[in-house]
Each structure stands twice: as C-alpha cells, then as structure tokens.
C-alpha positions in Angstrom: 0.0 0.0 0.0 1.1 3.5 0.2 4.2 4.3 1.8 3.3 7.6 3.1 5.2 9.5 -0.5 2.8 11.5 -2.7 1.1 10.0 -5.9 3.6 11.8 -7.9 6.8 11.0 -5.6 5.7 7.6 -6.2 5.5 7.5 -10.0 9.0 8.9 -10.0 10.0 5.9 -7.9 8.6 3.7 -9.8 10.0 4.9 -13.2 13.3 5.5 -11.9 13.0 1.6 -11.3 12.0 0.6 -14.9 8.6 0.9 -14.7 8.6 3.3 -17.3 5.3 3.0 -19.3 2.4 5.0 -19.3 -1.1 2.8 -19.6 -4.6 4.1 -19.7 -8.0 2.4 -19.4 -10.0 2.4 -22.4 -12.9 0.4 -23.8 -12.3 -2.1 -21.3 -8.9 -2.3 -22.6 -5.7 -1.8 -20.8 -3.4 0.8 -23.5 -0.4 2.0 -24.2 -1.0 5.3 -26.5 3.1 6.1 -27.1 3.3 2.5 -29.0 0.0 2.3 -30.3 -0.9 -1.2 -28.5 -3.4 -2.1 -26.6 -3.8 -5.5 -23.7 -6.9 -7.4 -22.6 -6.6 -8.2 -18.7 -5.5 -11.7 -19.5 -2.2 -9.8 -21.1 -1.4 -8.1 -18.2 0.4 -9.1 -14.3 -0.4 -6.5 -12.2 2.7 -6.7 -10.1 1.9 -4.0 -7.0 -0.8 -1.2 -6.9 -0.9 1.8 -4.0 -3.7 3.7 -2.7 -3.2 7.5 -2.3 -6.6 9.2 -0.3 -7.5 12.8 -0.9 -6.6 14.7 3.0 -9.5 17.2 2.0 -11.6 15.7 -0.8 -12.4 12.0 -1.0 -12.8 12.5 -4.8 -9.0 12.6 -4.8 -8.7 8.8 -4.2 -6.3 7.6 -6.4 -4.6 4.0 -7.0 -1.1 3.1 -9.1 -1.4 -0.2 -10.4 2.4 -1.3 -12.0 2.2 -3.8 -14.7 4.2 -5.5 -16.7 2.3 -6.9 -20.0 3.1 -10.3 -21.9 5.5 -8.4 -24.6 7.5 -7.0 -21.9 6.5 -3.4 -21.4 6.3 -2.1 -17.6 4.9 0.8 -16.6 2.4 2.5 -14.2 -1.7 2.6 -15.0 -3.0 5.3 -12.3 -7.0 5.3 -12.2 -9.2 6.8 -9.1 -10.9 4.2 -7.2 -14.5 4.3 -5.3 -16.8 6.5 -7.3 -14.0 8.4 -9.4 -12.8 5.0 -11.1 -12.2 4.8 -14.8 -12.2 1.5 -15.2 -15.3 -1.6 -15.4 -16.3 -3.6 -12.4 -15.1 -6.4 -14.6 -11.7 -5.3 -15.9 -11.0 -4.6 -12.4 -11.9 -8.3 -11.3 -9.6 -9.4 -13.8 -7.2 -7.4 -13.0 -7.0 -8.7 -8.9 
C-alpha cells in the first residue's frame, strides 16, 4: 500500500525503477498510446498497486497499479478508485 510519498513522488519511484510505461483504461482495454498497443486483462500481471486518499476531498482517491504486459513493457496505470474510477467492475476483477 502506500508508503506515506505522494502520488507523484511515487510515479518517479517507480520509473526511476523501470517501470517506465504509461497505460490508460479504455474500452475495457488496458493501452499503451506512445506504442499504439493495446492489452486485454489476461495480457497483463499487475505486479503492486498503491492507494493515495485525498486529505480534503475523498474525490482525490487515487490508485497506481504497475504492470508488466506479456511483450515485456512495464509501466504505471493510475485510475481513481470508489466513485472516481475509470475502469469496469469487470476489468478490475480481472485485473485482482
């Protein structure tokens, strides 16, 4: 879970460790818009994910999930979660 850095500290982490990949949710897809590809779930490990909460506003929930897909590419996917989430109820069961 979180280790008490901010969402952004924690992206820097993570690319500074190879994780270097931007992903994005989009018609139930998992995507990559710098190399054009997109992942069903099944193409996907979700190797960590970390909550951040919102001090003020719950709306500022906010989860990093890092993945690594089946041709190699790892990176971050960061999506709010609760009411402020992106992605489908069933990607996201997929992706557990």
């Amino acid at each position: 879970m979180n280790t008490n850095k901010t969402l952004s500290e924690k992206i820097n982490e993570l690319k500074s460790e190879g994780y270097t990949e931007d992903f994005d949710i989009k018609d139930d897809k998992i995507v990559n818009y710098k190399h054009k590809t997109s992942y069903n779930s099944d193409q996907v490990k979700v190797l960590a994910h970390y909550r951040f909460e919102g001090v003020t506003n719950p709306s500022d929930n906010s989860i990093i999930y890092v993945i690594e897909t089946n041709d190699g590419k790892k990176g971050v996917l960061v999506d709010g979660y609760g009411t402020s989430s992106d992605m489908s109820l069933s990607l996201a069961q997929k992706l557990k």
